[in-house]
N, C-alpha and C positions, 0 to 999 in steps of 0.2 A: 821717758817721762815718769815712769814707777821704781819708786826705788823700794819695792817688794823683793823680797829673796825669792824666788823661783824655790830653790833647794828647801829654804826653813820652810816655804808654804808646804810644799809638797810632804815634807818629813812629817808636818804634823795631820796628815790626812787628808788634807783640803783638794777640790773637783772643784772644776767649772760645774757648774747647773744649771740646765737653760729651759725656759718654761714658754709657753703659748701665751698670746695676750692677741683674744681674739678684735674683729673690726669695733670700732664705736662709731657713733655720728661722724666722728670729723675725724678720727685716725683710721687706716686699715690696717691690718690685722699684723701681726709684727713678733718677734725672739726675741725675748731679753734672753743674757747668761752675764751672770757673776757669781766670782765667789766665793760662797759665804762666809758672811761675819767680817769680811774685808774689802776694799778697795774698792772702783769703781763698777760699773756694770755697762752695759753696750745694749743698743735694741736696736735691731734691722727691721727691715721691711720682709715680710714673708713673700718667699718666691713662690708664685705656682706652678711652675716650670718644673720645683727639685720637689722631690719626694720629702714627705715631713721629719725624716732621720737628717737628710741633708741638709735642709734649713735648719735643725738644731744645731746641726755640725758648724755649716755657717758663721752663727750667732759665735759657736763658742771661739772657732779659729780669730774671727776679727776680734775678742775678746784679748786671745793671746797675742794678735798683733799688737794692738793697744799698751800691752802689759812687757812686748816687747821678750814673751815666750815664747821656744820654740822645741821643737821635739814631735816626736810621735804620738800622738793621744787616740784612744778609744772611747767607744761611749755605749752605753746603754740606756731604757727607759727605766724612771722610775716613778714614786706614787705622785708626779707634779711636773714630769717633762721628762727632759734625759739629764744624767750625768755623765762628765767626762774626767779619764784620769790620764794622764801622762805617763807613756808603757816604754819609752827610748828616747 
């Protein structure tokens, strides 16, 4: 579906980054990740099951399925959610 470079994104610095986007009246509580400055973004439903690292992690994997990446990625928090980078 994306015909994003994997390689050129990645070369110019770019991370998934996926942020909370707590309950409202009529949605519950839910992960977006996309990344930035580019292409589409994804929001799931927040599991209460997975610990909130996981549910970022989540968010960001189904982003990469989407985008049709794949590899090893890590993540950490930062000042609006987590970031993730692609390590292999």
């Amino acid at each position: 579906m994306s015909n994003l470079d994997f390689d050129d994104i990645c070369a110019s610095g770019a991370a998934i980054h996926t942020r909370f986007l707590p309950a409202t009246n009529t949605k519950p509580a839910r992960v977006s990740a996309k990344v930035e400055g580019i292409g589409p973004r994804v929001i799931v439903s927040y599991d209460h099951s997975l610990n909130m690292y996981q549910n970022h992690a989540s968010a960001a994997r189904s982003l990469c399925e989407r985008l049709k990446w794949d590899g090893r990625w890590r993540g950490g928090t930062n000042n609006r959610g987590f970031s993730f980078v692609r390590v292999g």
